[in-house]
N, C-alpha and C positions, 0 to 999 in steps of 0.2 A: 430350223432343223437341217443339220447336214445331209448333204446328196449322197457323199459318199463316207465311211466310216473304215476306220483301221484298228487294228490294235496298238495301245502305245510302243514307242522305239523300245524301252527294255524287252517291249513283249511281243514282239514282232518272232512268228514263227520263221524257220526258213523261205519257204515262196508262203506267206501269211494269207488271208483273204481279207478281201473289203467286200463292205454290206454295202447297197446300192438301193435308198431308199427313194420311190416311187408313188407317184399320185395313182397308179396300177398295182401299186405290190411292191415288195422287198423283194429283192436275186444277190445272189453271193456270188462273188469271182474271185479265181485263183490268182494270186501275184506270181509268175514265174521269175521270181528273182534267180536263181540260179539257169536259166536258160535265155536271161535280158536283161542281165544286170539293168545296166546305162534306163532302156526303158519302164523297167518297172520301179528302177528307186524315184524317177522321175514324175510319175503314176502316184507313188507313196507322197512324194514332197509335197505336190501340187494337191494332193487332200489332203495333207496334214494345216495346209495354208488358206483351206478351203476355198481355193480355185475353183474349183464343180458346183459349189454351191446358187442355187438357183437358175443353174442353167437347163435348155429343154435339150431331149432331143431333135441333131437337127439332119439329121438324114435316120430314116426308116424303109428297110425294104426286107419285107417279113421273107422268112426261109434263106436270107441270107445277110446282110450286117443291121446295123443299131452304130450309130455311131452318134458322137454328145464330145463333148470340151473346147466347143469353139465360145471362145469370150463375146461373142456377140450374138451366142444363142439367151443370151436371155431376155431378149425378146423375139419369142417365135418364128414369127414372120420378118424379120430384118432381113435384106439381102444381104448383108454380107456374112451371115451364119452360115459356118463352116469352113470360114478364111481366116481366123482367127487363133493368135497362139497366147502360149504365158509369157508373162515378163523379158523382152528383152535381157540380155546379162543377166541374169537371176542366177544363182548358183542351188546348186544341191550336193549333196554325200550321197556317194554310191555304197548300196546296201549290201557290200558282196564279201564284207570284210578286207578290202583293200584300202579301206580312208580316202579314195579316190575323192577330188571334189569335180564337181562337170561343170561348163557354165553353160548356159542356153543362150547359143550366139543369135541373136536377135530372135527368141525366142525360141528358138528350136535344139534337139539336141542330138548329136555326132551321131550317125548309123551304127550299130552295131555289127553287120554282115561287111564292112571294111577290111 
């Protein structure tokens, strides 16, 4: 079962949502592609590739973050969950209508507030 879920690329709304299925419940969140390009087509790639899949989360602190996509949270308790990125050089399409492609220089990708 996928973690997180999109709508296919034809059908991708402007900022779309992704369903975010939980051992607690399903939550929807907004993609702001127009206000993050760079990070939410990033967000989109890395679940279309099922990146998120099976992982926990691994920082929780109620009334203020959730945070989940470290490659080494899939196992719980690992110390190094939370230090972890996607794919070195992986490339993606930014979803902004520019055909930009980004790479993920050793896994990460370019700030957008530059």
């Amino acid at each position: 079962k996928d973690f997180f879920e999109v709508p296919a690329r034809g059908k991708l709304e402007r900022n779309p949502k992704a369903t975010c299925r939980t051992t607690k419940g399903d939550f929807r969140i907004e993609i702001l592609v127009d206000k993050m390009p760079i990070t939410a087509s990033n967000f989109i790639d890395l679940i279309e590739r099922g990146f998120y899949n099976g992982l926990h989360f691994h920082r929780v602190s109620p009334s203020y973050v959730v945070e989940f996509g470290c490659k080494y949270s899939r196992d719980p308790h690992a110390p190094q969950a939370g230090g972890g990125t996607a794919a070195a050089n992986s490339k993606f399409a930014v979803l902004d209508g520019t055909e930009r492609i980004v790479k993920r220089i050793g896994g990460h990708i370019p700030d957008e507030f530059v």
